[in-house]
Every structure is written in C-alpha cells, then in structure tokens.
C-alpha positions in Angstrom: 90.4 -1.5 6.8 89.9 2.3 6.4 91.2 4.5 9.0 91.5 7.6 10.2 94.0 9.8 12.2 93.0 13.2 12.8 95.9 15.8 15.7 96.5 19.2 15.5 93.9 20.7 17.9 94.0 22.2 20.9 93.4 25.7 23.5 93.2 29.0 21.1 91.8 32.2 21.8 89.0 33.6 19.6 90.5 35.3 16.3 93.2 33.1 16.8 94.5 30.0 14.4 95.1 26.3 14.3 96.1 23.9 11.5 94.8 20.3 11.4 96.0 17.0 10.0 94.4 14.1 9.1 96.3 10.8 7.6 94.3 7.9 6.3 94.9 4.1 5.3 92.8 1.6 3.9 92.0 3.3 1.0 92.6 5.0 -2.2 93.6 7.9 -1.3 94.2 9.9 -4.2 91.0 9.1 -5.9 88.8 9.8 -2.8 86.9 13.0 -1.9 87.4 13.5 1.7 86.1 15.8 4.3 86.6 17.4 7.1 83.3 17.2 9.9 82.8 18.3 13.3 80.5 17.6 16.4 79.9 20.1 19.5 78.5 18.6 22.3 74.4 18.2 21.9 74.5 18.5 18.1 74.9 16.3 15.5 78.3 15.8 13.0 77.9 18.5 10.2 80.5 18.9 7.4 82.9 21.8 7.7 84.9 21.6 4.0 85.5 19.0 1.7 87.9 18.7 -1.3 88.0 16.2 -4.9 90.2 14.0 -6.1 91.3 17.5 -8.2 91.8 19.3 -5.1 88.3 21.1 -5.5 86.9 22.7 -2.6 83.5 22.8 -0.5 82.9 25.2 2.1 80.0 25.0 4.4 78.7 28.5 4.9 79.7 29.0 8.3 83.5 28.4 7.4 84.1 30.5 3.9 87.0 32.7 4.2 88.0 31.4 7.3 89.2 27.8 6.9 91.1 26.2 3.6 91.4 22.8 3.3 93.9 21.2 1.6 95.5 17.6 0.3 99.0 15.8 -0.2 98.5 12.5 -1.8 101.9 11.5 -1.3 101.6 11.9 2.3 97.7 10.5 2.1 97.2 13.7 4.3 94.3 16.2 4.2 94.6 19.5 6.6 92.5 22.0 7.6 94.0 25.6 8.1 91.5 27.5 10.8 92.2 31.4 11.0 89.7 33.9 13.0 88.3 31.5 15.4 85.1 31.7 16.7 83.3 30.1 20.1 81.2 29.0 18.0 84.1 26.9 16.2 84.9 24.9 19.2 84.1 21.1 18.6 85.6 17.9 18.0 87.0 17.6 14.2 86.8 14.2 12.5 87.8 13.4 8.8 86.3 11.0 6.2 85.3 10.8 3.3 83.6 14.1 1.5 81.1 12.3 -0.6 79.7 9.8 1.5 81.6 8.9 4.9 82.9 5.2 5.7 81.3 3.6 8.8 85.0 3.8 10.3 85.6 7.2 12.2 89.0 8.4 13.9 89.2 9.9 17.2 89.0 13.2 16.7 90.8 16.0 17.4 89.2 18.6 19.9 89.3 22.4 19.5 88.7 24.4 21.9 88.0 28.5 21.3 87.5 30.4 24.5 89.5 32.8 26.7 
C-alpha cells in the first residue's frame, strides 16, 4: 500500500524559510516521479514542483527561484526547500506522485506565512 509521510512545516514570517520532508512506502521509489502539491483553504490541490526518476525538476510558475526540490532514493525521501515566503505560500503541503498522483494521500504538513 502506497503511503505518504509529509513534516517539516510550521509558523514563519514572510521572506523567511522552511525545508520539507516527505518519506514514502509502498512503492518504487527510485523509478517514480513524485511531486510536491498544496491546498489553501477554498481552493483546490495544485502542484508546486515535481522531480524524475533523474532528479529533473518542474516548477510551477508561482514557485521558480524560490523553492528547490530535491530526492534521496536511499532514504525514499523527497524535500522541498522554501526561501522568500510569501502569504500567499501558506497552505497545507502533500506529496505524491509527480506524473499522475495515487488515490492514497498523507496528512499533510501545514505552513503557515504571516506575522
């Protein structure tokens, strides 16, 4: 059964910067593109970055030169480095996979940008 474990979020003021984990199971993780997505209250889940099997990397618009994602296969771990913050960031982060998401989603991890 796929799964999804997604931390590392939390209270930060705008400009500021948080780094975000997310381990998976169930799956191959290696050969998998995965993703990282987010939901704000009101809105629906959009996808933030996503990254190949060859480490490859999407950015949606909103995020380029802010965020970086990244992926250790040995640790089945994807992250998602934030810098410069924005209100506008604040949302709950999910991971899964980049191509075409699994019906299984984690809990999330909220961030919150605000002062």
């Amino acid at each position: 059964q796929v799964q999804f474990v997604e931390s590392g979020g939390g209270l930060v003021q705008p400009g500021g910067s948080l780094r975000l984990s997310c381990t998976a199971s169930g799956m191959s993780f290696s050969s998998r593109h995965i993703g990282w997505y987010r939901q704000a209250p009101g809105t629906q889940r959009e996808l933030v970055a996503r990254i190949t099997p060859d480490a490859n990397t999407v950015y949606a618009d909103f995020v380029k030169g802010r965020f970086t994602i990244s992926r250790d296969n040995a640790k089945k771990t994807i992250y998602l480095q934030m810098n410069n913050l924005k209100s506008a960031d604040t949302a709950v982060y999910f991971c899964n996979g980049g191509l075409r998401p699994y019906d299984t989603w984690g809990q999330g991890t909220q961030v919150t940008v605000s002062s």
